[in-house]
C-alpha positions as CSV (number, residue, x, y, z in Angstrom):
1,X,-27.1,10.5,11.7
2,X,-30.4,10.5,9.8
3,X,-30.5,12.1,6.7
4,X,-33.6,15.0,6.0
5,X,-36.1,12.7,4.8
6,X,-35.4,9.0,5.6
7,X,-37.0,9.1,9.1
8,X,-39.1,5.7,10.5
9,X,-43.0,6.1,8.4
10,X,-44.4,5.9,11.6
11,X,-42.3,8.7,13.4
12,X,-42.9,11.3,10.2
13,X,-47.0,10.9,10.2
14,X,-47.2,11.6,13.8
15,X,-45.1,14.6,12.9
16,X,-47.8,15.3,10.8
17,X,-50.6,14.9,12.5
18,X,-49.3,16.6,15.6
19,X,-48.7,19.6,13.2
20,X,-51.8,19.5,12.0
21,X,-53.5,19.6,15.3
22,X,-51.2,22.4,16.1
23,X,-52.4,24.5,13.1
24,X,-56.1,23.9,14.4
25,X,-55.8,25.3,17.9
26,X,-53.5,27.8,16.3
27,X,-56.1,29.6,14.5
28,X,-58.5,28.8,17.0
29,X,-56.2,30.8,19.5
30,X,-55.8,33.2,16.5
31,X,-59.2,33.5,15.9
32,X,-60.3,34.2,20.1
33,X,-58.1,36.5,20.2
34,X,-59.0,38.8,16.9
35,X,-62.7,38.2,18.3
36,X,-61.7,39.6,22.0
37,X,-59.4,42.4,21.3
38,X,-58.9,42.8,17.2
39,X,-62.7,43.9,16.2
40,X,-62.0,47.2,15.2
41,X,-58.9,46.2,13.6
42,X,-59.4,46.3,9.4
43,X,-59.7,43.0,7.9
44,X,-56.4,43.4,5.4
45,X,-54.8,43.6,9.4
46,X,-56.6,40.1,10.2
47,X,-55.3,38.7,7.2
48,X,-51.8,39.3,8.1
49,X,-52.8,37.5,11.3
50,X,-53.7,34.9,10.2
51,X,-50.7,34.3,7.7
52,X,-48.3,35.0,10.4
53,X,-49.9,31.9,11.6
54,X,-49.0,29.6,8.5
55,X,-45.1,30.8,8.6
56,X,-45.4,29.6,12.3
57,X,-47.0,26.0,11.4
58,X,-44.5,26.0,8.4
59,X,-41.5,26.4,9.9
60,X,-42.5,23.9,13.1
61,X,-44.1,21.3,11.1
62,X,-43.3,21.7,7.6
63,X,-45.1,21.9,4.1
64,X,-48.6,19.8,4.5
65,X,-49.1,21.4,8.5
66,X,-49.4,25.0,6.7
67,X,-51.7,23.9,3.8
68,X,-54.0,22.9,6.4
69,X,-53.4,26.1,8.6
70,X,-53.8,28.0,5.1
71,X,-57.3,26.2,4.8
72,X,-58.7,26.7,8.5
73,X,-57.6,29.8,8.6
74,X,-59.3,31.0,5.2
75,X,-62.5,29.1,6.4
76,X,-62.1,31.0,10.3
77,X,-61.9,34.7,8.4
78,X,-64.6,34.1,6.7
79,X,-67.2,32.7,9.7
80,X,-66.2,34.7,12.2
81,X,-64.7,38.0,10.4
82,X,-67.0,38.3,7.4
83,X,-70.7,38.8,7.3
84,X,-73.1,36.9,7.2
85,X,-71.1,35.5,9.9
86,X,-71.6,31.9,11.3
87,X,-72.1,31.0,7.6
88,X,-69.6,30.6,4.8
89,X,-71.7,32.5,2.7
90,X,-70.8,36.0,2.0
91,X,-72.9,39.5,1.1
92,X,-70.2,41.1,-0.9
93,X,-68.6,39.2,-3.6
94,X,-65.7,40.8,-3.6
95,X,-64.2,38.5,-0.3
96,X,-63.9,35.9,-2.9
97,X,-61.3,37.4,-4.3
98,X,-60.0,37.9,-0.8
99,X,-60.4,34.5,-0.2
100,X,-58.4,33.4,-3.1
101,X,-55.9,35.7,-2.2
102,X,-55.9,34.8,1.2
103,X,-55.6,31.3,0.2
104,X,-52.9,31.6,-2.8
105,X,-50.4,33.6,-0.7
106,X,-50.6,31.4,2.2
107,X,-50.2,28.3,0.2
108,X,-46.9,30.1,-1.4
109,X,-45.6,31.3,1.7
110,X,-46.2,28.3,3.3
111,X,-44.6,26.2,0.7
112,X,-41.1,28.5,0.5
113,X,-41.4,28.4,4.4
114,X,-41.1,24.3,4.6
115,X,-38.6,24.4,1.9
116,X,-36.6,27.0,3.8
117,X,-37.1,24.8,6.8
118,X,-35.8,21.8,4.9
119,X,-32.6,23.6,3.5
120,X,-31.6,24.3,6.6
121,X,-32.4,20.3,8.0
122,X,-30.3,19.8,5.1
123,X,-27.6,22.0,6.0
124,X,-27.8,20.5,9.6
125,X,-27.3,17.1,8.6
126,X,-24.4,18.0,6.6
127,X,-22.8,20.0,9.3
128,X,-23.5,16.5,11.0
129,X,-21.7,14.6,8.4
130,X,-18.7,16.6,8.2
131,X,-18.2,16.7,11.8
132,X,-18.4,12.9,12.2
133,X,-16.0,12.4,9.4
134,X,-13.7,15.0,10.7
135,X,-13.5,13.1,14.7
136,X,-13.6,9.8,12.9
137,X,-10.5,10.9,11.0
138,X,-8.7,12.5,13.6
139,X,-9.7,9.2,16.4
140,X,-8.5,6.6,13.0
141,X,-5.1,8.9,12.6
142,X,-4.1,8.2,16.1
143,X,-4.5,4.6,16.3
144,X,-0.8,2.7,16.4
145,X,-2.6,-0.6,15.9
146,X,-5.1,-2.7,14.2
147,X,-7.3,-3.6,17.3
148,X,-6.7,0.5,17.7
149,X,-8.3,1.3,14.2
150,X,-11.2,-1.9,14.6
151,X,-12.0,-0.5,18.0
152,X,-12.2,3.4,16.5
153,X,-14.6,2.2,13.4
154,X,-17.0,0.3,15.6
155,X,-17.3,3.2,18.0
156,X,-18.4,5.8,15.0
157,X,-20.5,3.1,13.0
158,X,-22.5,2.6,16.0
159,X,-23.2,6.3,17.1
160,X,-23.5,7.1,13.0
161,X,-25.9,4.3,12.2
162,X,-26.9,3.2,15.6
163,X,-25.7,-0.2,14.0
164,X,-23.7,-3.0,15.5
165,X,-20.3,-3.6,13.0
166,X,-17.0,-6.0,12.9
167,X,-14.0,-5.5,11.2
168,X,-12.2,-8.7,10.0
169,X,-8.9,-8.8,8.9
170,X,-6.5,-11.9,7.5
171,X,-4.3,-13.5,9.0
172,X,-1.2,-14.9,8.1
173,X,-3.0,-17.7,6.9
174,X,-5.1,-15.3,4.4
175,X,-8.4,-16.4,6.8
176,X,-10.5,-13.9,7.7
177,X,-10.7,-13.3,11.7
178,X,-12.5,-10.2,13.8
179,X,-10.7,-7.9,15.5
180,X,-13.1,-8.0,18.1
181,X,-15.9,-9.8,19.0
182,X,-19.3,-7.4,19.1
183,X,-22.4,-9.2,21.2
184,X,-25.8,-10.4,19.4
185,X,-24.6,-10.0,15.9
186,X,-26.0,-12.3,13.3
187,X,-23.4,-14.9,12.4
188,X,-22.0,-14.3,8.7
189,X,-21.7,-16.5,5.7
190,X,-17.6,-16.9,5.5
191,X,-18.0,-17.9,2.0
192,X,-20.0,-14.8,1.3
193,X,-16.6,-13.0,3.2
194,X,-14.2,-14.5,1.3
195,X,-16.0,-13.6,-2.1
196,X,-16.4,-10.1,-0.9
197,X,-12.8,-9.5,-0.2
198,X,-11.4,-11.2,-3.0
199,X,-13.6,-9.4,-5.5
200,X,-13.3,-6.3,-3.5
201,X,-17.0,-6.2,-3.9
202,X,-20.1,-5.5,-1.2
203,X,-22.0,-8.1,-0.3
204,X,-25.6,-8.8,1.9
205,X,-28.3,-6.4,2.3
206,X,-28.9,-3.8,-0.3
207,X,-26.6,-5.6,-3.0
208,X,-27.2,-8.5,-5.9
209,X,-25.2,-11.3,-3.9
210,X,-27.3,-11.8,-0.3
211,X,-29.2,-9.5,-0.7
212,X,-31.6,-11.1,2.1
213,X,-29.5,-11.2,5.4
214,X,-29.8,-8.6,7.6
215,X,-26.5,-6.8,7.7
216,X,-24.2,-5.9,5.0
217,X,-20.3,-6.7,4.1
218,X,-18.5,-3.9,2.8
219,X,-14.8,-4.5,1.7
220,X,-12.0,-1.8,3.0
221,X,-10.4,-1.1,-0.4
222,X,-8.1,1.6,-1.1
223,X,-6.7,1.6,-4.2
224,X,-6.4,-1.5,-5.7
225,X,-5.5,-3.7,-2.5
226,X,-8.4,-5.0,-0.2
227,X,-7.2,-4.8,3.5
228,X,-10.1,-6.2,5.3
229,X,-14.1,-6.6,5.5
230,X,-16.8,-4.3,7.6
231,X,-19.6,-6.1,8.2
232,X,-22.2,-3.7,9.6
233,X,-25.6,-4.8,11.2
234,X,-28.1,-2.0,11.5
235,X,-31.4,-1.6,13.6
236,X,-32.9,-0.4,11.4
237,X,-32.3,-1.9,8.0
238,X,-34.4,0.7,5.9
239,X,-32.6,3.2,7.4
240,X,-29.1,2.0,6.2
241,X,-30.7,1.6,2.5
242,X,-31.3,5.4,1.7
243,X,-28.2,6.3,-0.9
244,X,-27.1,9.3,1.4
245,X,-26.3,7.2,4.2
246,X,-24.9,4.6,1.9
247,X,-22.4,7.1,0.8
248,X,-21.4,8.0,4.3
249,X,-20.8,4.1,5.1
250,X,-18.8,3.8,2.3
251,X,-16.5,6.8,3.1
252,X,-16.5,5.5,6.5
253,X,-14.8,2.4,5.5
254,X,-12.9,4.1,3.2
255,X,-11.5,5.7,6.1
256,X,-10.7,2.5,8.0
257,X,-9.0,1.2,4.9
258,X,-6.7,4.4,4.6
259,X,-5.8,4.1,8.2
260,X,-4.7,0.2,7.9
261,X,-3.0,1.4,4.6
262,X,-1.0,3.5,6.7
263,X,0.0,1.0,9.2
264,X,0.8,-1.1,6.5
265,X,3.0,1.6,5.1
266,X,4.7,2.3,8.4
267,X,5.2,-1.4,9.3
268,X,7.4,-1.4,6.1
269,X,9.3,1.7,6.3
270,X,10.1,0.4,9.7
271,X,11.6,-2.8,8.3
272,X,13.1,-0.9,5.8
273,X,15.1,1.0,8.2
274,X,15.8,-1.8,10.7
275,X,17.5,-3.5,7.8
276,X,19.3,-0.6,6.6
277,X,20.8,0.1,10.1
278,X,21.9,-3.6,10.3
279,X,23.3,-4.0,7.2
280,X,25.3,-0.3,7.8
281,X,26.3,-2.6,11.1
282,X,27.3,-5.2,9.4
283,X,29.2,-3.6,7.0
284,X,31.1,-1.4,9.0
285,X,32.5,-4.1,11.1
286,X,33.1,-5.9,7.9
287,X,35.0,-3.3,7.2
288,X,36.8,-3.1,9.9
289,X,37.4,-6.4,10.8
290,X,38.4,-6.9,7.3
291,X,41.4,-3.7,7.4
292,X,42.6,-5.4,10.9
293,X,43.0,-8.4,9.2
294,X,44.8,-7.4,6.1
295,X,48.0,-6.3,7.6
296,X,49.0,-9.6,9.7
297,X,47.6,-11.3,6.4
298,X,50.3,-9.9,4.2
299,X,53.0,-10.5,6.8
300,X,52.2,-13.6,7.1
301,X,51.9,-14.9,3.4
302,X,55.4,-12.9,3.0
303,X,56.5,-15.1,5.4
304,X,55.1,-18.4,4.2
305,X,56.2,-17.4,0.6
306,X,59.7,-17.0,2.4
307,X,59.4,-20.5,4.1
308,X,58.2,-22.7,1.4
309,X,61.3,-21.2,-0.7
310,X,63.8,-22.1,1.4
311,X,62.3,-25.5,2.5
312,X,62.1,-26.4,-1.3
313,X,65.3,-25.4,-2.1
314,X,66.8,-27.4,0.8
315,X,64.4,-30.1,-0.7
316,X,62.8,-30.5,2.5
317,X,60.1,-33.0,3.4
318,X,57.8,-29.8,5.0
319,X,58.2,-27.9,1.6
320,X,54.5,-29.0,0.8
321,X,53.4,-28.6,4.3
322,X,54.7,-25.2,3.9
323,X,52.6,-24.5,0.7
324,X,49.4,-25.7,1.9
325,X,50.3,-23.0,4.5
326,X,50.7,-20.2,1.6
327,X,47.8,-21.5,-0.4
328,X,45.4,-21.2,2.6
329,X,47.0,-17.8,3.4
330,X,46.1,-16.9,0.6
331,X,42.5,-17.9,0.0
332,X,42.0,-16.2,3.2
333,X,43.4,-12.6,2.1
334,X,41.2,-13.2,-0.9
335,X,37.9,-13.2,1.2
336,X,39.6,-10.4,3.3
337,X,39.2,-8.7,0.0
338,X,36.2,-9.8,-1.1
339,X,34.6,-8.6,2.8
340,X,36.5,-5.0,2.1
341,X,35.0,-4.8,-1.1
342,X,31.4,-5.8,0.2
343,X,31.6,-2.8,2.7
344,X,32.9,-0.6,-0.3
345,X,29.6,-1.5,-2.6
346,X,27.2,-1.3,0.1
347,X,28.5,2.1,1.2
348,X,28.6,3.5,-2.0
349,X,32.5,4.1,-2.0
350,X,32.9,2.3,-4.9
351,X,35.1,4.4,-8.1
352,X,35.4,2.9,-11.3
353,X,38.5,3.6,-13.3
354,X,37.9,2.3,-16.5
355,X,39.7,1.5,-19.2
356,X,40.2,0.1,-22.7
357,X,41.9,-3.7,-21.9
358,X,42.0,-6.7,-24.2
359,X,39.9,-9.5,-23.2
360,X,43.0,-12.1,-23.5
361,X,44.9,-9.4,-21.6
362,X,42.7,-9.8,-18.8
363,X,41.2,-13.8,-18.6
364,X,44.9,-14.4,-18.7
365,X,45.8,-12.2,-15.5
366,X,42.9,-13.6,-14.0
367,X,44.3,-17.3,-14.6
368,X,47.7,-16.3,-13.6
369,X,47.2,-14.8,-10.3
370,X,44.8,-18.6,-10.2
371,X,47.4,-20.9,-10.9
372,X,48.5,-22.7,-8.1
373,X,45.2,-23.5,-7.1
374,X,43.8,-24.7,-10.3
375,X,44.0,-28.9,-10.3
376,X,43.2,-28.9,-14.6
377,X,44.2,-26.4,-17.2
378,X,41.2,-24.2,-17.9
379,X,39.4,-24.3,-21.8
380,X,39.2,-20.9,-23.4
381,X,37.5,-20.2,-26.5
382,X,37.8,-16.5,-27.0
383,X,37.3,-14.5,-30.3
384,X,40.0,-14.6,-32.8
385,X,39.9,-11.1,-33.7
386,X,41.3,-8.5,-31.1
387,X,38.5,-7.6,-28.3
388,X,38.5,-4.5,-26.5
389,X,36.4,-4.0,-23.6
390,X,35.8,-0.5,-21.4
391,X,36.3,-2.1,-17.9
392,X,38.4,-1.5,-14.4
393,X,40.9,-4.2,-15.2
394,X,40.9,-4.8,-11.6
395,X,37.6,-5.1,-11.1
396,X,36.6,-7.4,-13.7
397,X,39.4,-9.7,-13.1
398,X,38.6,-9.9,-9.3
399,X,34.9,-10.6,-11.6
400,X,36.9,-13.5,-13.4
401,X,38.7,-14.9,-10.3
402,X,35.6,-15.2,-8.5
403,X,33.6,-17.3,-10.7
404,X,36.5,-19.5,-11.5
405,X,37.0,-19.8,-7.8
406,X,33.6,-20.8,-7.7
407,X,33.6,-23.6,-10.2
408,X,36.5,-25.0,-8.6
409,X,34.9,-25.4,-5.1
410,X,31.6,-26.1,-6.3
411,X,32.5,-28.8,-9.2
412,X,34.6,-30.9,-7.6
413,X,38.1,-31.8,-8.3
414,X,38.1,-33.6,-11.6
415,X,35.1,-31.0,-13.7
416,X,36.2,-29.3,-16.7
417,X,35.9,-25.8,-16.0
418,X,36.0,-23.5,-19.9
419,X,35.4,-19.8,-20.5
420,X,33.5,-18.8,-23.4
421,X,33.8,-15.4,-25.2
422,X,31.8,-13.7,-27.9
423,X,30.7,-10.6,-28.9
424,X,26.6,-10.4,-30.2
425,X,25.3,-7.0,-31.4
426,X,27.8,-4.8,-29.5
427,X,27.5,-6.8,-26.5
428,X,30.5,-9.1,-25.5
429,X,29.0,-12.6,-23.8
430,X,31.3,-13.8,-21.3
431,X,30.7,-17.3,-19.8
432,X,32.2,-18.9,-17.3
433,X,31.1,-23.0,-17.1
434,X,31.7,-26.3,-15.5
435,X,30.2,-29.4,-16.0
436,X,29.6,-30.3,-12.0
437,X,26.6,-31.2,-10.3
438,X,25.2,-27.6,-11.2
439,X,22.8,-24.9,-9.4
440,X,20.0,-26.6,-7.0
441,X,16.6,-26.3,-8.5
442,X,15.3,-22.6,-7.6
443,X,18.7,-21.1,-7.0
444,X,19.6,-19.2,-10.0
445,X,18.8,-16.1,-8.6
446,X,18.9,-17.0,-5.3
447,X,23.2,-17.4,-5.3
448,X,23.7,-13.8,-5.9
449,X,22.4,-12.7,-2.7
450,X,25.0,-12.2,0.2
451,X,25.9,-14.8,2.3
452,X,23.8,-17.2,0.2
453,X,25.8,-20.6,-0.3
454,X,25.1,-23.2,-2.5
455,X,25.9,-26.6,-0.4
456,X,25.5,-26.6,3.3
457,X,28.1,-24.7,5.4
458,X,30.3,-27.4,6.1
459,X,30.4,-28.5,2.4
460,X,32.2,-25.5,0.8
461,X,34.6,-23.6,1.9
462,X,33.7,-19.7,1.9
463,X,31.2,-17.3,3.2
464,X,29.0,-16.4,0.3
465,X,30.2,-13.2,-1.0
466,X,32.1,-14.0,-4.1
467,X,28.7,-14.3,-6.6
468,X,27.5,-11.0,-4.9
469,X,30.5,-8.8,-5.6
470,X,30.6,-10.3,-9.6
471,X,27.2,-9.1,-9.2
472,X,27.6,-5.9,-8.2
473,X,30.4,-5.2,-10.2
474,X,29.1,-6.3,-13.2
475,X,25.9,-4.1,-12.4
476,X,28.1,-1.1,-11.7
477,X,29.9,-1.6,-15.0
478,X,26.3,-1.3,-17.0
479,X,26.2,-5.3,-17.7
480,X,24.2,-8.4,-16.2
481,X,25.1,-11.8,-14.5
482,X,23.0,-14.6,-14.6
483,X,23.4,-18.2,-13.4
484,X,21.8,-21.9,-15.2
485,X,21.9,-25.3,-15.6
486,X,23.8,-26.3,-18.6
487,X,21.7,-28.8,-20.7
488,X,25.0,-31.1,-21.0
489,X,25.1,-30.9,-17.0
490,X,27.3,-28.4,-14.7
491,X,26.4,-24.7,-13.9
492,X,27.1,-21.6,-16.3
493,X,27.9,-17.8,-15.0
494,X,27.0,-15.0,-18.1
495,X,28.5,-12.4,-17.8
496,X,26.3,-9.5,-20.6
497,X,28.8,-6.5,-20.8
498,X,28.3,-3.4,-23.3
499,X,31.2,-3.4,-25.1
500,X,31.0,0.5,-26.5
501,X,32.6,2.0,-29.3
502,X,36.0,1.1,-29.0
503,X,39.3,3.2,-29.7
504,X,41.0,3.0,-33.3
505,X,43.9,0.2,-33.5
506,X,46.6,3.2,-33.8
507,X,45.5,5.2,-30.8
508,X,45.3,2.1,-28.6
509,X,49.0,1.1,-29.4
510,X,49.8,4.3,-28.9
511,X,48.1,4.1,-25.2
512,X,50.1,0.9,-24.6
């Protein structure tokens, strides 16, 4: 699409001239036929003629064509229409003042003719404009892929601009690569690519950085992220420079980066929901595995509780055989808990019942319900005074269990394993610590994701879901977790709880 007035030189003078020799045999037709059939006719009458004459020229061949019909014309009334004729002289003086009327209206009407003429070239190429973005648009909006949306721009660029044009994209290893490859353009300057997309900047012809090559690298920006490069190669280089058509290249590619903006978009929506459905998958057989599971589980530890009572009593040999039995029983109904639980958090089913507990109340539930499975007594170091904290006893002791559980696996039989307690600006600080091997480099965050283990598989026992429930049940109780390396050695689990405005000292006794 060319705009109004940035046509070739060449192609707009022989406009020109061609109108100009128009306008001569124009009023030379004009002029035979007033002289064959028009004699009688007045010479206001002739006048009119001839200006009828300049609105042709002026709307065929625009503004200089009709000065020069103006002119001719003018000099044809008065040789042929006024006497003396043959001569430009005349016998009454008052056709000067025809002349110069003659002259000044044509000039005027000639003038608001061409610009008429050019409004409406205007209004043509805009009609163009609009249209070419509109089906550019509509082709971009259909395309399901990037070679799709390349293809698309390349098509339009070329009809537009009658220029040749590449898209390049990155690839996963952040180098730029066409989508496709277009025949006879001139090869680009990758550095100059790079630069371009990085800065989100244009680049080549027509710019400050290259400006000397013969095509021109336009980044696909929308927003603040670069998708791509356009590198466009016109045939006419001029021709691409006039701001108008500038303006249309750059919505063009801003087009191009909307559509890949929107692949991008659905690309991740369509992980999104891929992941959601398999995690919902997951869960739900988690779920239902884990119910199954729970009923033979608690028949069969009432059972080995049974058995290892009876074979120590009869001071059997098996009685610790028999334990072993319990104790593995029971680690296993405790991640047949923990995978119930999982499935409650992810699906949302997840209640609090909260309520005001004392912190020794519930570190030393935690550590009962631990204590055949504990090699080493535990060091506490809790606040003197009485502290209440707003939690689902429960809850935070399956919180407790968890990371003690933890250090016990993780530490190795003969670590210290402590819990610290204090309260700091109406926040109680819980830590749970151990003074093992501590948290691989890079983990920290890392261990609270599910499934995530901190050995290999075979190492540890477990399935990596114990950090992720204190996780999520120290999120849903308005606190934080967070895991580091102690600077004595071993790992440390903070627990960051609100601890809220507590009940008075009467009214809680009375509540217990």
């Amino acid at each position: 699409a060319q705009t109004p007035d940035n046509r070739p030189f060449k192609e707009k003078w022989r406009g020109q001239i061609q109108g100009c020799l128009v306008a001569v045999a124009l009023c030379a037709i004009t002029t035979l036929i007033a002289m064959q059939w028009l004699v009688t006719f007045d010479a206001a009458n002739l006048v009119m003629l001839y200006l009828l004459g300049v609105v042709v020229i002026a709307l065929l061949y625009g503004r200089w064509p009709s000065v020069v019909a103006t002119v001719i014309n003018v000099a044809s009334f008065d040789l042929f229409f006024i006497a003396p004729r043959g001569t430009l002289a005349v016998s009454d003086v008052q056709y000067l003042l025809t002349f110069a009327v003659m002259l000044t209206v044509g000039l005027v009407i000639g003038n608001l003719t061409a610009g008429v003429r050019y409004q409406a070239r205007v209004a043509r190429y805009r009609e163009q404009r609009t249209r070419h973005l509109y089906e550019m648009s509509k082709a971009l909006a259909v395309g399901r892929s990037e070679h799709d949306i390349a293809a698309t721009s390349e098509r339009f660029i070329a009809s537009t601009f009658q220029a040749r044009s590449q898209i390049l994209l990155p690839d996963a290893n952040g180098k730029l690569l066409p989508l496709t490859h277009q025949q006879g353009m001139t090869p680009w300057d990758d550095a100059i690519a790079r630069w371009s997309f990085d800065k989100g900047q244009p680049a080549g012809a027509g710019t400050d950085t290259l400006p000397g090559v013969p095509y021109q690298i336009l980044p696909l920006k929308s927003a603040d992220k670069t998708y791509g490069l356009a590198i466009v190669e016109p045939g006419n280089l001029r021709q691409l420079m006039v701001p108008e058509q500038q303006r249309l290249l750059e919505t063009f590619t801003l087009l191009v980066a909307n559509a890949l903006e929107r692949l991008t978009l659905t690309a991740s929506e369509e992980q999104a929901r891929l992941a959601s459905e398999r995690e919902s998958i997951r869960n739900a057989l988690l779920a239902a595995l884990s119910h199954d599971l729970r009923t033979p589980l608690t028949v069969l530890f009432g059972q080995a509780e049974i058995l290892t009572l009876d074979l120590a009593s009869a001071g059997s040999p098996h009685a610790r055989q028999a334990s072993e039995i319990r104790q593995h029983i029971l680690n296993t109904t405790r991640l047949v808990n923990n995978l119930l639980d999982m499935a409650r958090i992810q699906s949302g089913g997840f209640n609090l019942k909260k309520e005001w507990l004392t912190l020794e109340e519930v570190v030393g539930s935690a550590l009962q319900m631990l204590e055949p499975g504990l090699l080493h007594p535990i060091t506490l170091s809790l606040p003197q005074q009485l502290t209440l904290i707003h939690v689902d006893g429960p809850l935070f002791e399956r919180v407790l269990i968890n990371l003690l559980e933890n250090a016990v696996k993780y530490a190795g039989p003969q670590a210290s394993i402590g819990i610290d307690a204090a309260v700091k600006d109406d926040r109680l600080q819980l830590d749970v610590w151990d003074n093992g091997p501590g948290i691989p480099a890079g983990q920290e965050q890392k261990i609270f994701d599910k499934f995530a283990r901190g050995n290999k598989e075979s190492a540890v026992p477990g399935v990596g879901l114990g950090l992720a429930i204190c996780h999520a049940i120290v999120e849903v109780h308005g606190g934080t977790l967070t895991a580091y390396n102690r600077p004595q050695g071993g790992a440390c689990f903070r627990v960051t709880l609100p601890q809220g405005k507590p009940p008075e000292l009467d009214d809680f006794h009375e509540d217990m």
